[in-house]
C-alpha positions, 0 to 999 in steps of 0.5 A: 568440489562436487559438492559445494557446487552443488551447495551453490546450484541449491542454494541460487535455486531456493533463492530464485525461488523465494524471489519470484514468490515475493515478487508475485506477492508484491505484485498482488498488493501493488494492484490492491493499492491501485484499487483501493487508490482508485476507490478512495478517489471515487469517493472523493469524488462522489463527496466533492459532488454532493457538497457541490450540491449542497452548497448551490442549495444554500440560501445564506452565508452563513449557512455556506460557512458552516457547510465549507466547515463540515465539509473540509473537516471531513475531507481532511478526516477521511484524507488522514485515515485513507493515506493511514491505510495506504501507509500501512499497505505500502509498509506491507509491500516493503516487508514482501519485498525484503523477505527473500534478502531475509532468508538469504541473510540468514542462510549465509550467517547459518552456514558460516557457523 
């Protein structure tokens, strides 16, 4: 009887453990979301700015056509490729976060064998 409470102490115990590491692994890339959110918006911004600029520069219609154009291709370009990278961030975290729940799983099925 002694003994599987103790099975139980060891095994609660590991798994406090495994969760709290996932949890400060989470929280780690949670904040590298948040700054690469905040950089990309910086930059869009910074972009936003200088099409602005140009645009005022522009002494025909045609040519504002052309700069409209270029502009949202590459906003839309660089908008596809930063919600890729943020995609694949989260997809991360997910996998950080499950990983405790993995080794419980496998713990359980192992010692029900």
């Amino acid at each position: 009887m002694a003994n599987n409470f103790m099975e139980y102490q060891n095994f609660g115990k590991e798994q406090f453990e495994a969760a709290q590491t996932a949890v400060t692994e989470v929280s780690k890339q949670i904040q590298a979301i948040a700054a690469e959110t905040t950089d990309y918006s910086k930059r869009s911004l910074e972009t936003n700015a200088a099409f602005v600029e140009k645009l005022l520069g522009v002494t025909k219609f045609e040519q504002a056509i052309a700069l409209h154009q270029e502009y949202a291709k590459s906003s839309y370009e660089g908008f596809v490729a930063e919600m890729s990278k943020l995609g694949e961030m989260y997809a991360s975290v997910a996998k950080q976060a499950f990983k405790p729940v993995e080794g419980a799983i496998a713990k359980v099925k192992a010692s029900a064998n």
